[in-house]
C-alpha positions in Angstrom: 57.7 24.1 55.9 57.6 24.5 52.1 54.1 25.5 50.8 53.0 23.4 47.9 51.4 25.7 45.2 48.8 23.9 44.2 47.1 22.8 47.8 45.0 24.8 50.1 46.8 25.7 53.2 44.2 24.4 55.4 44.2 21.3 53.7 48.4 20.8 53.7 48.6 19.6 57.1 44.8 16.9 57.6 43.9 14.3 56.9 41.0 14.9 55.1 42.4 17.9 53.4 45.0 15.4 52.1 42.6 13.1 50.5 40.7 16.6 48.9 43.3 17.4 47.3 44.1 13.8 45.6 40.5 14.2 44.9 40.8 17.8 43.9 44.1 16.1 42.0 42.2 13.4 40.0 39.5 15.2 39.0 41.6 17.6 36.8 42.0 14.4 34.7 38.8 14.2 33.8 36.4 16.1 31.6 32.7 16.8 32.3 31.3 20.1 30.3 32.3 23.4 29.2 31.1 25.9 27.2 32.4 26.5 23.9 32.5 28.4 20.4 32.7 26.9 16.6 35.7 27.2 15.1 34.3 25.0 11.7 31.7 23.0 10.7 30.7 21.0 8.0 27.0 20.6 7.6 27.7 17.2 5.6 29.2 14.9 7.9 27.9 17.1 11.0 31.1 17.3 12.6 32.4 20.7 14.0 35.9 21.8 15.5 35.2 23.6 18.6 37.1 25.7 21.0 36.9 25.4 24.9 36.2 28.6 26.2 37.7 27.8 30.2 41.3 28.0 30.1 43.1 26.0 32.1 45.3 27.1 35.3 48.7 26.3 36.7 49.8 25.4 39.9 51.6 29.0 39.4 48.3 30.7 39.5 48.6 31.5 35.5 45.9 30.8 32.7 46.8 28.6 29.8 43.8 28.0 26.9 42.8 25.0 26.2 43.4 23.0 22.6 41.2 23.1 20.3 38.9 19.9 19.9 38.4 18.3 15.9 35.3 16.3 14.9 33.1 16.9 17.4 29.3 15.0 16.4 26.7 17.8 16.8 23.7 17.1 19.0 20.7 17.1 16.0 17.9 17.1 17.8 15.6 14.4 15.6 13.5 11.2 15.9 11.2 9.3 13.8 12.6 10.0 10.5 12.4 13.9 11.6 14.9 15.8 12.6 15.6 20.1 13.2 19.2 21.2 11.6 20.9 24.4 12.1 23.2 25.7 9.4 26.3 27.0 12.4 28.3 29.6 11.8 32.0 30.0 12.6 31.6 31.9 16.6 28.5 30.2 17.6 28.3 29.0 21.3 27.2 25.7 22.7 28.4 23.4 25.4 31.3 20.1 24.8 29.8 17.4 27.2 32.6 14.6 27.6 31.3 11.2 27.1 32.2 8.1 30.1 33.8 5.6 27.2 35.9 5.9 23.8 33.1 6.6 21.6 35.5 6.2 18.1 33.8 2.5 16.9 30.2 4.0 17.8 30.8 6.6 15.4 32.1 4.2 12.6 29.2 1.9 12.8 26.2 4.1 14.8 25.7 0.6 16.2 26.7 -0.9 19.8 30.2 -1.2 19.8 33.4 -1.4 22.6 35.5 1.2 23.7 38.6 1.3 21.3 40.6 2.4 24.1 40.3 2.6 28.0 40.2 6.7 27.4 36.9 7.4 29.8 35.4 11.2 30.4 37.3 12.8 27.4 36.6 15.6 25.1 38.2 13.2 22.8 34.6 11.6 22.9 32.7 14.7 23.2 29.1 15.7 21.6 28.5 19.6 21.1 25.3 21.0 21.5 24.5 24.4 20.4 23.1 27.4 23.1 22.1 30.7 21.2 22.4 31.7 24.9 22.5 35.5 24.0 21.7 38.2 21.5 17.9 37.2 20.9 14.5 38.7 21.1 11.1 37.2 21.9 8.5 39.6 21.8 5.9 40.1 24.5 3.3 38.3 22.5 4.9 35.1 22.1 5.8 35.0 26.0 4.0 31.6 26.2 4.1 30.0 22.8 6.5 28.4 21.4 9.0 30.0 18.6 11.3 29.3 16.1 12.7 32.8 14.5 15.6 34.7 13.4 17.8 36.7 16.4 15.4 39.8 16.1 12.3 38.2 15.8 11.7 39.9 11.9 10.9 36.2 10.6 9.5 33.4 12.7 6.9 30.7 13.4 5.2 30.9 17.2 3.0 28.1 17.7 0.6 29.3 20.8 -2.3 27.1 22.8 -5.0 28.2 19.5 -3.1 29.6 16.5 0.0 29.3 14.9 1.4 32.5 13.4 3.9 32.9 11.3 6.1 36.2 10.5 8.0 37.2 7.6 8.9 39.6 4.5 8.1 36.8 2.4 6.7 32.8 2.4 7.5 30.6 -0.2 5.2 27.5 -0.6 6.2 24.7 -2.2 3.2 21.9 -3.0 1.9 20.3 -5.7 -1.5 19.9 -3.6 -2.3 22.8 -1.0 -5.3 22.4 0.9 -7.9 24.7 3.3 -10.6 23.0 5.2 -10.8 20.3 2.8 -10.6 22.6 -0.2 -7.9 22.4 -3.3 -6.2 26.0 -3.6 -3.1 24.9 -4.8 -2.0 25.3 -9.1 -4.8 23.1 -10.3 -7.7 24.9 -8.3 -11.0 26.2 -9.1 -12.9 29.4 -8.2 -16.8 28.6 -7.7 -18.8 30.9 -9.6 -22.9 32.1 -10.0 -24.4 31.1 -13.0 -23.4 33.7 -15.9 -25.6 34.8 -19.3 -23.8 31.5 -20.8 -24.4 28.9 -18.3 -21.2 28.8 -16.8 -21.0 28.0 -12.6 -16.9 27.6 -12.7 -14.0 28.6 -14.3 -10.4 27.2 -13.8 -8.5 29.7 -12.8 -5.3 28.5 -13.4 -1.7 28.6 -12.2 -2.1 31.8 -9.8 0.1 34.6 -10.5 
């Protein structure tokens, strides 16, 4: 008897191998998740081309790579008129997570909306969200806080259970009102001073320098 290539020998000649491999045969029709790199992006429109990083294989046992996938939506993680955005880079990794329906009209309007076509579980419709997965370095002091920082750690903000620290060759501050405890030490603030030979008790200080 004639092997099929692309069915188990123990399932070639049962019942229940038979329906496994339909199964086995349907699924490869549909999409779920991979992991993938950034091929572009644009920061504007937050769309990103991405590249599938499983290749696909034949029922001869060979490898083929899969196509890449254009105007992917990138998962912003934001609520409440707030929202974190990353500026990727051309190589970065993440995951393509296939959605159930044609997602097209959704992304014209952002509002509810039917499938455009009966394509379901496609990376036609797929949202990619970024995983720095490798390459990075917390330090042993930030073990249990919370950080966001730069690959090697240099500059960072770790927000632990009673202080939040924050790490870097330089900080900019841009305010027109900066505040401590209640207390103006912004442009416009004053330094409280003991009484001098002419009366004085403050001085404005001026824009610091």
């Amino acid at each position: 008897m004639t092997q099929i290539p692309s069915i188990d020998p123990a399932d070639s000649e049962d019942f229940t191998g038979a329906f496994r491999h339909i199964f086995g045969k349907m699924m490869q029709s549909v999409d779920g998740m991979l992991p993938a790199k950034v091929i572009s992006y644009n920061r504007t429109t937050n769309r990103a081309t991405v590249q599938p990083l499983i290749m696909m294989l034949t029922t001869a046992d060979t490898t083929v790579q899969r196509a890449t996938i254009a105007s992917v939506p990138v998962f912003q993680y934001g609520a409440g008129d707030f929202l974190l955005s990353f500026p990727l880079k051309v190589g970065d990794l993440g995951w393509i997570k296939a959605n159930d329906r044609d997602i097209s009209l959704f992304l014209q309007s952002y509002s509810n909306a039917a499938p455009n076509t009966i394509r379901k579980k496609s990376f036609s419709d797929a949202v990619f969200y970024p995983d720095v997965m490798r390459g990075y370095t917390i330090a042993g002091e930030d073990a249990d806080n919370a950080v966001l920082q730069n690959l090697d750690g240099s500059v960072k903000i770790s927000l632990g259970a009673d202080k939040i620290k924050i790490t870097a060759p330089s900080v900019e501050i841009v305010s027109t009102t900066l505040t401590h405890n209640g207390v103006n030490i912004g442009d416009t603030h004053v330094h409280t001073q003991g009484a001098d030979s002419g009366g004085d008790t403050q001085q404005n200080t001026g824009v610091p320098q």
